[in-house]
MMTF fields as JSON, N, C-alpha, C and O atoms, coordinates in Angstrom:
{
  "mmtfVersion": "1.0.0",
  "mmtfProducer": "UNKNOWN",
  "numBonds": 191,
  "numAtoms": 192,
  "numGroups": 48,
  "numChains": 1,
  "numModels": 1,
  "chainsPerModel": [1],
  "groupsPerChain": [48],
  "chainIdList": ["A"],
  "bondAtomList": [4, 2, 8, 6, 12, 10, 16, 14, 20, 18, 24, 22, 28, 26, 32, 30, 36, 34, 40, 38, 44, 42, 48, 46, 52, 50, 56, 54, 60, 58, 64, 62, 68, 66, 72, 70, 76, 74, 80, 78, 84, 82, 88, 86, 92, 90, 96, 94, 100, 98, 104, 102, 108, 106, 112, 110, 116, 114, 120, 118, 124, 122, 128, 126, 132, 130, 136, 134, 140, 138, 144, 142, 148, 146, 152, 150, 156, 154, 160, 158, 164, 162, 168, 166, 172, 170, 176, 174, 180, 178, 184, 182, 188, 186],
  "bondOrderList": [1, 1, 1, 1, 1, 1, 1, 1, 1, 1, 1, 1, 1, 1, 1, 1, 1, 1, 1, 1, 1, 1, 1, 1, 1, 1, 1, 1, 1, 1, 1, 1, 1, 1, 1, 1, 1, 1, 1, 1, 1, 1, 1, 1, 1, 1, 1],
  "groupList": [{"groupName": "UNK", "atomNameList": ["N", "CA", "C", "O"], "elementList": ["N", "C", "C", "O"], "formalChargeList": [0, 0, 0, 0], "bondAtomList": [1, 0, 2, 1, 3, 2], "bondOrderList": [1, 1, 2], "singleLetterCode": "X", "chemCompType": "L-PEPTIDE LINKING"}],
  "groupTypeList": [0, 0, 0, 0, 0, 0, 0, 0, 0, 0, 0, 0, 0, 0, 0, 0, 0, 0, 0, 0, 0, 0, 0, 0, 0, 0, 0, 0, 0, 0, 0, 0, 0, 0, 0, 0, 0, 0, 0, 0, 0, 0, 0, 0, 0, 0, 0, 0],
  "groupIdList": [1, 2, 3, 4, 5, 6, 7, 8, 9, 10, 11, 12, 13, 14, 15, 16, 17, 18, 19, 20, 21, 22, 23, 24, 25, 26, 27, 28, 29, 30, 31, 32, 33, 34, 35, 36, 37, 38, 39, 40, 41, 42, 43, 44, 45, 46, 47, 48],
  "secStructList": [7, 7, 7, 7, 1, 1, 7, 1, 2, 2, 2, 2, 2, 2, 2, 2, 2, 2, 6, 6, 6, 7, 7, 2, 2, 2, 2, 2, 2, 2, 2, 2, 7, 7, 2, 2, 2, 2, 2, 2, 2, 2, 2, 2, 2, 6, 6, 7],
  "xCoordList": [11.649, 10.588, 10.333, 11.161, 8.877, 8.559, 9.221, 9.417, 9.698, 9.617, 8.246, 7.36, 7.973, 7.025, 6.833, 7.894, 5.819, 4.536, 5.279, 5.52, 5.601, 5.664, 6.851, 7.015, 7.627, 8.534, 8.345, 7.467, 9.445, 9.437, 8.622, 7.654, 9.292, 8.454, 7.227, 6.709, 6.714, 5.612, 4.687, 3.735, 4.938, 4.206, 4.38, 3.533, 5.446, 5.027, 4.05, 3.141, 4.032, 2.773, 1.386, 0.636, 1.062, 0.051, 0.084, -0.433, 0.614, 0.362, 0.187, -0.663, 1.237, 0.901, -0.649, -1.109, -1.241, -2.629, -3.789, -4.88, -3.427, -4.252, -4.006, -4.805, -3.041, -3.223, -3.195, -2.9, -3.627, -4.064, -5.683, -6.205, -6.405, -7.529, -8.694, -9.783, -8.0, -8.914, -9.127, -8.086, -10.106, -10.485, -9.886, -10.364, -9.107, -7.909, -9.156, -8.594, -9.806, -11.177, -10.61, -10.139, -10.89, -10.974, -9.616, -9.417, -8.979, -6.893, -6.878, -6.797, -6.925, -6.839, -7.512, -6.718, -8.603, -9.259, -8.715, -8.123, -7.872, -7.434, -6.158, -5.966, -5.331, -4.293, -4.412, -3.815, -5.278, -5.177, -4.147, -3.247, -4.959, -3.528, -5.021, -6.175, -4.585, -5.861, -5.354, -4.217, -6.652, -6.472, -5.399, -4.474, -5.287, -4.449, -2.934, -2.201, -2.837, -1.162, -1.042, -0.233, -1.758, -2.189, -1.47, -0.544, -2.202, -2.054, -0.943, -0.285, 0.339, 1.403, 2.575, 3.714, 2.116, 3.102, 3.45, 4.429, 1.874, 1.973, 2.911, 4.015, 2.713, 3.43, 5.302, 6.169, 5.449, 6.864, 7.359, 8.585, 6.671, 6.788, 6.635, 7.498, 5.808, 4.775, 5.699, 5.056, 6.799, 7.916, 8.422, 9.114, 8.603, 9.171, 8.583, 9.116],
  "yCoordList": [-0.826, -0.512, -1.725, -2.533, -1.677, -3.139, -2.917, -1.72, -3.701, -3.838, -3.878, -4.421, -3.417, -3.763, -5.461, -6.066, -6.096, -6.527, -6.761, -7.917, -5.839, -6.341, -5.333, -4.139, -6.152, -5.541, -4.519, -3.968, -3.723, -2.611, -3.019, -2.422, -4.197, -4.863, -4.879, -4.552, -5.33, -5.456, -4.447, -4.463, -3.463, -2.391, -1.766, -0.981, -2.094, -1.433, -2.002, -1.262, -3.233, -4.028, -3.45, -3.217, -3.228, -2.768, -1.577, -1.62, -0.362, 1.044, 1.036, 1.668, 0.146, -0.59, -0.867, -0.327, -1.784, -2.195, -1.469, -1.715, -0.523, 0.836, 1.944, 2.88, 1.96, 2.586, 2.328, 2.992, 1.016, 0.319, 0.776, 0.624, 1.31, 1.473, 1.237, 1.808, -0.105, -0.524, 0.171, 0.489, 0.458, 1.627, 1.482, 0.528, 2.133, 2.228, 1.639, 0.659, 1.673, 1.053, -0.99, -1.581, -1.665, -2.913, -3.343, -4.373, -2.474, -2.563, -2.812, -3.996, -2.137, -2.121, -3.142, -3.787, -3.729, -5.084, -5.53, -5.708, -6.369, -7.284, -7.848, -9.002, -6.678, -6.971, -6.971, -7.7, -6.022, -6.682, -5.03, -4.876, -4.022, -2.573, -1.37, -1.603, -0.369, 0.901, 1.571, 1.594, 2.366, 3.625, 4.281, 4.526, 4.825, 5.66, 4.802, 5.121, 3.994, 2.95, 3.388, 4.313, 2.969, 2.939, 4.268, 4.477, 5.101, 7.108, 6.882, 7.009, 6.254, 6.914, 6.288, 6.676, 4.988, 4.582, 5.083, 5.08, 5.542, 6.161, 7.459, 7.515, 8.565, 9.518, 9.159, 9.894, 7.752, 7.415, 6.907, 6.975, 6.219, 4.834, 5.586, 5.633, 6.148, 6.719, 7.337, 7.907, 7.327, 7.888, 6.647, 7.012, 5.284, 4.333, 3.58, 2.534],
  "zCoordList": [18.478, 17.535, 16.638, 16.22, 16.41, 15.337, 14.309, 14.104, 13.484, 11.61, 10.987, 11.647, 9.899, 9.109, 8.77, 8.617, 8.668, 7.852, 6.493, 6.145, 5.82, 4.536, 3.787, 4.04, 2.8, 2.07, 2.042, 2.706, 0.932, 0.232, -1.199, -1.671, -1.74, -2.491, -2.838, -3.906, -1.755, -1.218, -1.27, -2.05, -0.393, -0.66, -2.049, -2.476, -2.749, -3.988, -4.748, -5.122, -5.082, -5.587, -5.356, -6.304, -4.142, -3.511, -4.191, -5.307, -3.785, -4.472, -6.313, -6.94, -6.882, -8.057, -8.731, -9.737, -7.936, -7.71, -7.657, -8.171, -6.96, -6.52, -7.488, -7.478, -8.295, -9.309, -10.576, -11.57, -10.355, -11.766, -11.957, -13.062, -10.891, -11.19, -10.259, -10.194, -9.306, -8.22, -6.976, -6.4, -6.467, -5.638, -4.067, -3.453, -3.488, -2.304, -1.224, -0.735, -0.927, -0.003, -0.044, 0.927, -1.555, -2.264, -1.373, -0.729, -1.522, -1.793, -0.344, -0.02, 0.377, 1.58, 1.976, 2.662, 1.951, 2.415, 2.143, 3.209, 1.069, 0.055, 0.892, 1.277, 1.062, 1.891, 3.608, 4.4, 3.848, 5.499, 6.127, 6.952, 5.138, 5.894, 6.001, 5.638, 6.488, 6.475, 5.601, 5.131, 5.31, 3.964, 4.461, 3.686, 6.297, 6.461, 5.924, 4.988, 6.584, 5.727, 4.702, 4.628, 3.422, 2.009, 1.616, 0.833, 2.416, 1.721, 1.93, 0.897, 3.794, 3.993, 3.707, 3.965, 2.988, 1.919, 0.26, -0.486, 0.198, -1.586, -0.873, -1.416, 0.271, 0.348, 0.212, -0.261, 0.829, 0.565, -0.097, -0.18, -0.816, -2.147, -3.095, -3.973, -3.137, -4.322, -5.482, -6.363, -5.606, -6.735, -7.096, -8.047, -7.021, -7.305, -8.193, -8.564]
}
């Protein structure tokens, strides 16, 4: 099976970002991931 692309770190920044205010559409371009990624990292990250 692959590894991820990007930290744990990493993705927290991002979910960070996205709930600073900037619209999950912007976020997702910005970095180079899909809304679906986006949602199924806030579902696992999303407490940290």
């Amino acid at each position: 099976m692959r590894g991820s692309r990007f930290s744990e770190e990493q993705i927290i920044r991002v979910l960070q970002e996205a709930q600073a205010g900037i619209k999950p559409r912007k976020v997702c371009r910005r970095h180079g991931v899909s809304p679906e990624t986006l949602y199924r990292w806030k579902a696992k990250y999303g407490g940290m």
